[in-house]
C-alpha positions in Angstrom: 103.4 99.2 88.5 99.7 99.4 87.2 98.3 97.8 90.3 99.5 100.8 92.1 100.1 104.1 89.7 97.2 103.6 86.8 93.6 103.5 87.4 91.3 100.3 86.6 89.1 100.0 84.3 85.9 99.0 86.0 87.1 102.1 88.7 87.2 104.6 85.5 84.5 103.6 84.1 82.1 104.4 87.2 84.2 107.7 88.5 83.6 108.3 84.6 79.7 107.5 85.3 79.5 109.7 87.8 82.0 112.8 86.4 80.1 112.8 82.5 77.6 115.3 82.6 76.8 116.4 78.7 80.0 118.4 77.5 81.6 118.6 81.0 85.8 119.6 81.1 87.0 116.7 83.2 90.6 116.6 84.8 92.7 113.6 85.7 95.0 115.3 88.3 97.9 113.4 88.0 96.9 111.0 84.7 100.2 109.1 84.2 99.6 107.4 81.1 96.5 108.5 80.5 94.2 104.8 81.1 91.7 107.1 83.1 91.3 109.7 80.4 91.1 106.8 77.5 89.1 105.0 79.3 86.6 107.8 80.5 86.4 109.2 76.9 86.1 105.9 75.1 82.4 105.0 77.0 81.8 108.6 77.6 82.2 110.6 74.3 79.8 113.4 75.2 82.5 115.2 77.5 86.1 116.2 77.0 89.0 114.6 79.5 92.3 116.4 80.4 95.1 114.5 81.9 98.0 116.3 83.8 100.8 114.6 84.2 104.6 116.2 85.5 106.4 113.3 83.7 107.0 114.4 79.7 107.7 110.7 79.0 104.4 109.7 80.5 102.2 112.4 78.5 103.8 111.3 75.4 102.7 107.6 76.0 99.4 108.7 76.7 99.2 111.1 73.9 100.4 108.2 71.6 97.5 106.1 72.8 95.4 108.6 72.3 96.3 108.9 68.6 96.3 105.1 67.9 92.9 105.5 69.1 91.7 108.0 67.6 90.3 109.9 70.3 89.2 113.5 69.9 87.6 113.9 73.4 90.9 113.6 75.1 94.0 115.8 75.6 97.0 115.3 78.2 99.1 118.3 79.2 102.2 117.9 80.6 102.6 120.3 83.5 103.0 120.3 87.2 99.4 121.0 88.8 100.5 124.4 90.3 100.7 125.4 86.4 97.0 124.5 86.0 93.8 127.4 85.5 91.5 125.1 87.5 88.6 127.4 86.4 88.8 126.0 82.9 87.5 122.6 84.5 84.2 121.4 85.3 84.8 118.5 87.5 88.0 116.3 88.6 89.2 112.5 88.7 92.1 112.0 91.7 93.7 108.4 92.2 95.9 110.0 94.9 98.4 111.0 93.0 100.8 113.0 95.5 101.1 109.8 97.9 104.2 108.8 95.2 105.9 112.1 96.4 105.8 110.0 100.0 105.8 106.3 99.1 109.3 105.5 98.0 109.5 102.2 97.9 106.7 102.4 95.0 107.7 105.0 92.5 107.0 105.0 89.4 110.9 106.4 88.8 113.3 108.6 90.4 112.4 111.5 88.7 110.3 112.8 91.5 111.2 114.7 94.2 109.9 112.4 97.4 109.2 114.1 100.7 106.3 114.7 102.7 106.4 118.6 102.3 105.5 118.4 99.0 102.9 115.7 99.5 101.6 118.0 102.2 101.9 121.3 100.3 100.0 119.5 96.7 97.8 118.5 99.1 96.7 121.7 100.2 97.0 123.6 96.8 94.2 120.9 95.4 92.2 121.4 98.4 92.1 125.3 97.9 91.6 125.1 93.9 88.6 122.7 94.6 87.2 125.0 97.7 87.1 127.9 95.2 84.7 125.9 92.6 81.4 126.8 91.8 78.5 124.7 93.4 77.7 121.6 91.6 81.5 121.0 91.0 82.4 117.0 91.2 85.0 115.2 92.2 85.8 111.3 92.3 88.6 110.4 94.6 90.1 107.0 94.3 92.3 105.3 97.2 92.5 108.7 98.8 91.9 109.5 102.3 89.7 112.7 101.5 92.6 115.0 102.5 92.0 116.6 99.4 88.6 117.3 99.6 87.5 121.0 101.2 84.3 121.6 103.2 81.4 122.4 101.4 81.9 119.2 99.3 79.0 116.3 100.3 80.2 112.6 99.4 77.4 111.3 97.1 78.3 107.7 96.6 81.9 105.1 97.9 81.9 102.1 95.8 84.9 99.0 95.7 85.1 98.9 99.9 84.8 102.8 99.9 88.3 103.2 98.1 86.6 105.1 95.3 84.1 108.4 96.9 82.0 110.6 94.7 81.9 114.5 95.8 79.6 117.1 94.9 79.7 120.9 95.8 76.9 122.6 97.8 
């Protein structure tokens, strides 16, 4: 399951490159377990990382990791993304994670809804809350094919066979 649901570490550690500007409010839409956050927050300390994750069972495994630890530049909330106040985020981390809501044969459990409605309509929410971002906004897809990303956005950098972009607004 972690080769296809939870980030690697060389991957969060560039997006996390790229996403740490001094005392930035980063999101991890869809964090899982929380290894992007952890990660991110570990070898950048200097900015704050926010996971949201729809599975309860999920953000309590990352919030227990995050405890063990000791990490006070990390917080997961467990909440679907439509439940979210984008504007109290600076910049954003997405490893794709509505293509579970069309992928069935790799889910993470059969909790989630599947169907390619709600992959198209998270889809499009993310792509509205990210086109109403102040310039300067950054986003780091990985494994994503962009669908996500609204014009005005200007891809900066694609690393690991262009699987993982960088995003800036303009």
């Amino acid at each position: 399951m972690s080769l296809k649901h939870w980030t690697p570490v060389a991957i969060a550690k560039k997006a996390a490159e790229y996403l740490a500007v001094k005392h930035a409010k980063i999101l991890d839409v869809g964090s899982g377990i929380g290894k992007f956050c952890l990660t991110a927050a570990h070898f950048y300390p200097d900015s704050f990382y926010f996971g949201v994750e729809q599975r309860h069972e999920l953000v309590h495994y990352a919030r227990t990791a995050k405890r063990y630890l000791g990490m006070d530049n990390v917080d997961f909330l467990h909440a679907n993304i439509t439940q979210i106040n984008f504007k109290e985020f600076d910049h954003f981390y997405f490893y794709n994670s509505f293509f579970e809501n069309i992928d069935q044969m790799n889910a993470i459990d059969d909790s989630i809804e599947t169907s390619y409605s709600l992959y198209t309509y998270y889809s499009v929410y993310l792509k509205g809350v990210l086109s109403d971002k102040p310039e300067g906004t950054r986003v780091v897809t990985y494994q994503s094919l962009g669908e996500v990303i609204p014009s005005g956005y200007r891809m900066t950098g694609q690393f690991y066979d262009s699987l993982l972009q960088f995003w800036i607004k303009e």
